[in-house]
VEXDREN-2710 file (C-alpha; in Angstrom, 1 decimal):
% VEXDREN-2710
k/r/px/py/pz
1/UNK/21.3/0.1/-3.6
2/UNK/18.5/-1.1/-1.3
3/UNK/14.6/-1.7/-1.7
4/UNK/12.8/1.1/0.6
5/UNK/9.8/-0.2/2.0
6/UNK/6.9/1.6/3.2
7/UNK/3.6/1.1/5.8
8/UNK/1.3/3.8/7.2
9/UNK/1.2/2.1/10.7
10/UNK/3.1/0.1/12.1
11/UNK/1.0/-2.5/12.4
12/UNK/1.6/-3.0/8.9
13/UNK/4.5/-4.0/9.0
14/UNK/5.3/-5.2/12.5
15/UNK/5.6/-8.9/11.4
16/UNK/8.1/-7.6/9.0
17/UNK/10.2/-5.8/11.7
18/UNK/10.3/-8.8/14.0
19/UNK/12.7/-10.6/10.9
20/UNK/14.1/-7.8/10.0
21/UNK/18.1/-8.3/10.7
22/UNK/18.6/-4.9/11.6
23/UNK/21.8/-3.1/11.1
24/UNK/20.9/0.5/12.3
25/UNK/18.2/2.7/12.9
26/UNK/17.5/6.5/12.5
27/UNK/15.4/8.9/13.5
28/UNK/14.4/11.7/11.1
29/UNK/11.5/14.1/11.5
30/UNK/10.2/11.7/13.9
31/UNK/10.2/8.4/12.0
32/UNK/12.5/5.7/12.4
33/UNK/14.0/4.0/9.7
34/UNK/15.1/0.7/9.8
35/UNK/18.0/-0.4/7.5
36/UNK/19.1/-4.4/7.4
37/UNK/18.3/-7.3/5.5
38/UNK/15.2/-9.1/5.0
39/UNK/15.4/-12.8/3.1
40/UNK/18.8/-11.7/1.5
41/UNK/18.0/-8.0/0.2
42/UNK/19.0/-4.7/1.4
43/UNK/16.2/-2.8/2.8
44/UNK/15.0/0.3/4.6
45/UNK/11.7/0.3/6.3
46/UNK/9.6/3.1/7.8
47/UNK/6.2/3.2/8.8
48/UNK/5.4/7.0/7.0
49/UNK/2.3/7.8/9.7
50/UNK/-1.6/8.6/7.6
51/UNK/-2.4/10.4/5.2
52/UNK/-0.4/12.1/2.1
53/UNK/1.6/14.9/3.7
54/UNK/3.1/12.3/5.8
55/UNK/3.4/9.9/3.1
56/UNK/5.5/11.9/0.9
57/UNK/7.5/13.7/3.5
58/UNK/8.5/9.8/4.8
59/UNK/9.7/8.9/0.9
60/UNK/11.1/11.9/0.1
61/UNK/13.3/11.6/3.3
62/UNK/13.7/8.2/2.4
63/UNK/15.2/8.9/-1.2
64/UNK/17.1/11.5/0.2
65/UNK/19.3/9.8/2.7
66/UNK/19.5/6.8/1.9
67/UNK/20.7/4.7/-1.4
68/UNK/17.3/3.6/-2.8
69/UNK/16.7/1.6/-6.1
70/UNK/12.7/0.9/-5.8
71/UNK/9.7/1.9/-3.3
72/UNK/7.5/-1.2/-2.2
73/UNK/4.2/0.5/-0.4
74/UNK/2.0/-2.1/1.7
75/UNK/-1.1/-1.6/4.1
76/UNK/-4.9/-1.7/4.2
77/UNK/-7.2/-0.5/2.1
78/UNK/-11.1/0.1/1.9
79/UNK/-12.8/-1.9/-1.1
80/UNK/-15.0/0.2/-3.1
81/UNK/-15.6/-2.1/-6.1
82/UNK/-18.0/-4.9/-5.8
83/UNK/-15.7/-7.5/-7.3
84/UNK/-13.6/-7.0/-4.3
85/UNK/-13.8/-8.8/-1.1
86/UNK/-12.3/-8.8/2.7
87/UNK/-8.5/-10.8/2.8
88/UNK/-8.0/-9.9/-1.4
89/UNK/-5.1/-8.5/-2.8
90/UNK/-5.1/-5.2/-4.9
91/UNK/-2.1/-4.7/-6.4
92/UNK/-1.7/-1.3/-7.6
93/UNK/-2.0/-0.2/-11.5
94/UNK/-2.7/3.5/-11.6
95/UNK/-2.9/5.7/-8.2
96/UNK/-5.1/8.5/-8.1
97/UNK/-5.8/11.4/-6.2
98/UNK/-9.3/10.7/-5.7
99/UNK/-9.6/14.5/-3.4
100/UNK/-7.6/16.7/-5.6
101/UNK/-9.6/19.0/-8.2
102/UNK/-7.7/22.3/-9.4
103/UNK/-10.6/22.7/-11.8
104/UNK/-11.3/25.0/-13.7
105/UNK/-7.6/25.7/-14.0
106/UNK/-6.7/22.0/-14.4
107/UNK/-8.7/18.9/-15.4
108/UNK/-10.1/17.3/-11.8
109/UNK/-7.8/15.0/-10.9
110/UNK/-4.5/16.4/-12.7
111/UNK/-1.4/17.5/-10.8
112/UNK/-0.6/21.0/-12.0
113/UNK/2.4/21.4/-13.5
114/UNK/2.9/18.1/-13.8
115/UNK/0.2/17.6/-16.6
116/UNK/-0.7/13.7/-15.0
117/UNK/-4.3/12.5/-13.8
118/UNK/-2.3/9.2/-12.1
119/UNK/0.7/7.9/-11.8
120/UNK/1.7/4.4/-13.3
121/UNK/3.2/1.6/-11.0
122/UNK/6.4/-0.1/-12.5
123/UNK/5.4/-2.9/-14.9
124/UNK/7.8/-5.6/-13.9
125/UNK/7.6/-5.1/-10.3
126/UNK/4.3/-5.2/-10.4
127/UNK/3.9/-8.2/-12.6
128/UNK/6.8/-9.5/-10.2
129/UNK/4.8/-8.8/-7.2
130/UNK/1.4/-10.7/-8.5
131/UNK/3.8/-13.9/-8.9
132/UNK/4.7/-13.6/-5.1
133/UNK/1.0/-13.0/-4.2
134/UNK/0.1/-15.5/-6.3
135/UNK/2.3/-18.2/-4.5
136/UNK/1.6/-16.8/-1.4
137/UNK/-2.5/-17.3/-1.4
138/UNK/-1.4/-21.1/-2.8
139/UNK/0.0/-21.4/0.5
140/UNK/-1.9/-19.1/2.7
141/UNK/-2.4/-21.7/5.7
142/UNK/1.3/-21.6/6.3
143/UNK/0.9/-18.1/7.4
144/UNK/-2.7/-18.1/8.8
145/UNK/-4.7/-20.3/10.3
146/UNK/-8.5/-21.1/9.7
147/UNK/-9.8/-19.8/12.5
148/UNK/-7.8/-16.6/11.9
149/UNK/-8.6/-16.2/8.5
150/UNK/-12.4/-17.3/9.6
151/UNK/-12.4/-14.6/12.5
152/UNK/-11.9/-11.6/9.8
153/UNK/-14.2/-13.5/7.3
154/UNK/-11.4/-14.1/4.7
155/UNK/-13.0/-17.2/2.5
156/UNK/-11.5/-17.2/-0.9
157/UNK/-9.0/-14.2/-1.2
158/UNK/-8.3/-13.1/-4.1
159/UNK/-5.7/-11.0/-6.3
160/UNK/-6.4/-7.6/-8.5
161/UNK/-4.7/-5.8/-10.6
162/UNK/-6.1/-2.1/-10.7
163/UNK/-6.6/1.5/-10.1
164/UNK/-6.5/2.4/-6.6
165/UNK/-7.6/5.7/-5.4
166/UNK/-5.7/8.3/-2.3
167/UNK/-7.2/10.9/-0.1
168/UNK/-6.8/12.6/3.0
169/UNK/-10.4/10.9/3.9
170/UNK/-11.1/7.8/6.0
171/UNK/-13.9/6.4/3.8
172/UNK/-17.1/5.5/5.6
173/UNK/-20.2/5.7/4.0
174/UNK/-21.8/4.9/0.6
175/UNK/-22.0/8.6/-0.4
176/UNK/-18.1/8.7/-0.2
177/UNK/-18.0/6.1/-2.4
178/UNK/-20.7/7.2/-4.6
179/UNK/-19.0/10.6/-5.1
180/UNK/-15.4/8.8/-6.1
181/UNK/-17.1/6.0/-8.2
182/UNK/-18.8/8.9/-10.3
183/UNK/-15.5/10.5/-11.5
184/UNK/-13.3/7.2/-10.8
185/UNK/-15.5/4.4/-12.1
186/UNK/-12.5/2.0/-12.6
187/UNK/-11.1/1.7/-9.3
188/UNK/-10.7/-1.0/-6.9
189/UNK/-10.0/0.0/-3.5
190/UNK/-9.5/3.5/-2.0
191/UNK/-6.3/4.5/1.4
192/UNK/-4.7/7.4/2.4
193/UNK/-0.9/7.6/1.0
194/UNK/-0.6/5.9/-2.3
195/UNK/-0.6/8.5/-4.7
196/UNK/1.4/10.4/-3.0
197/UNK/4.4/8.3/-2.6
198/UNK/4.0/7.5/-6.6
199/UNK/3.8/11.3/-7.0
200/UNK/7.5/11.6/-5.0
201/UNK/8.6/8.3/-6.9
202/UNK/7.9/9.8/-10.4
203/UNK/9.4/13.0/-9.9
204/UNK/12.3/11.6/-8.5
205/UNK/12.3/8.8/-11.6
206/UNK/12.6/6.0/-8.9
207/UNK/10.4/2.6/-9.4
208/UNK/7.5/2.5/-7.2
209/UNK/5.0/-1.0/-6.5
210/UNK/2.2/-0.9/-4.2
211/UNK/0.3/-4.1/-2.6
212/UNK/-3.0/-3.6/-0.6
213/UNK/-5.1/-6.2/1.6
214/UNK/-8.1/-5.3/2.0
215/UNK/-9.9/-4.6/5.3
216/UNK/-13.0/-3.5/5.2
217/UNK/-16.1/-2.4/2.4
218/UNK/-15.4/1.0/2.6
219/UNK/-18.8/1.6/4.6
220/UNK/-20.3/2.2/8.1
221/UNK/-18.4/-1.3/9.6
222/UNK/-14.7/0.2/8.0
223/UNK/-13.5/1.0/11.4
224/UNK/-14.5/-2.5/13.5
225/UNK/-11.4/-4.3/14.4
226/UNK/-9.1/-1.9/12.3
227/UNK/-6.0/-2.4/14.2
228/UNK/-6.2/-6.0/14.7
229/UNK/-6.7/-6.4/11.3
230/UNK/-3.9/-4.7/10.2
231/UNK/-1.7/-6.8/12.9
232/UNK/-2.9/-9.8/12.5
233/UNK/-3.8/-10.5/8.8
234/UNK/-2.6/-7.6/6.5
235/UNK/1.0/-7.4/8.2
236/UNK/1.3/-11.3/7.9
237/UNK/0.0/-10.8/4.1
238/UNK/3.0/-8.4/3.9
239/UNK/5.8/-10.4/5.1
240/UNK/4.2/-13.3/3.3
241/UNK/4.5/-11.6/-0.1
242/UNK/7.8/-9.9/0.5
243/UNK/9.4/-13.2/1.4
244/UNK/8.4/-14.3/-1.9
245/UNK/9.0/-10.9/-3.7
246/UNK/12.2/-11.0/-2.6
247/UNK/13.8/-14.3/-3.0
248/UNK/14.5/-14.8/-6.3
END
């Protein structure tokens, strides 16, 4: 059984791929998937493409074909709670839907049929995963330099525990925010694919984690230096937290 792991671009993960010991690669419905072993575990990794259609069409291929006994999802994400700061850590409690509303025929936010607002991250993994962030931050300068971590404006990063929030909407502007705040008051940071994949993970009973750095405030700057971002800092923060996720 091997640990599926998950990105939305592959800038995400590229810093993972270049240690990946690779032992084959697929293509399926036009993404590739990468099976080998990273620091000792059997993996698969795929970079699932935006948004939640591609999301969950990359997992539920994923669970599919190959033998998978957890889902690790990593990437950016776009703070919206003032707590939360550039270069932090949001590790995923509850994943939301923040664009779906079936009301009056279901409560806003629920998944018809499936009677759920959210969908609940695996408690040891995720209390697993805050251990590896944890030691990772104690040793951030291993991984990135000042001048790196100064260039993005990364001072003290921190970790969070929380609700993060999914839509097929690249969040911009204070109304946005405004408008999922109102219903979603609790949550910490908002991206594209997260609910999703823990949609396709519950109803296939499979353990899902997810780990977000944080890019940007969510607001009119969210796209400056997205790329590079994800390339430089949040695909290092990745490998970073993997390594330690991972040996055990």
């Amino acid at each position: 059984m091997r640990i599926g792991i998950i990105s939305a671009m592959r800038e995400e993960i590229q810093a993972i791929l270049q240690v990946l010991e690779v032992h084959k690669k697929s293509t399926k419905g036009m993404r590739t998937y990468f099976e080998g072993t990273l620091f000792g575990k059997d993996v698969v990794i795929v970079f699932s493409r935006w948004g939640k259609v591609a999301s969950a069409t990359t997992v539920t291929q994923l669970l599919n074909d190959f033998k998978i006994k957890e889902i690790l999802f990593t990437g950016v994400a776009g703070a919206i709670h003032p707590e939360v700061s550039i270069g932090d850590i949001i590790i995923g409690e509850e994943l939301y839907q923040h664009d779906l509303d079936g009301s009056p025929l279901v409560a806003t936010y629920e998944v018809p049929l499936l009677g759920l607002r959210s969908f609940a991250t695996h408690e040891e993994n995720r209390n697993k995963l805050k251990k590896a962030c944890i030691h990772f931050l104690e040793n951030i300068h291993k991984y990135l330099d000042q001048d790196k971590l100064a260039e993005f404006d990364i001072l003290e990063p921190d970790i969070h525990t929380g609700d993060i929030a999914s839509g097929d909407q690249f969040i911009s502007n204070k109304e946005q925010i405004s408008a999922i705040l109102s219903g979603l008051p609790q949550v910490k940071c908002v991206e594209m694919e997260g609910a999703a994949v823990a949609q396709v993970c519950y109803e296939y009973n499979v353990p899902y984690s997810i780990v977000r750095t944080i890019s940007d405030n969510a607001n009119h700057n969210a796209h400056v230096d997205f790329p590079k971002f994800a390339s430089d800092v949040a695909s290092i923060y990745a490998l970073a937290i993997l390594e330690n996720y991972l040996i055990d």
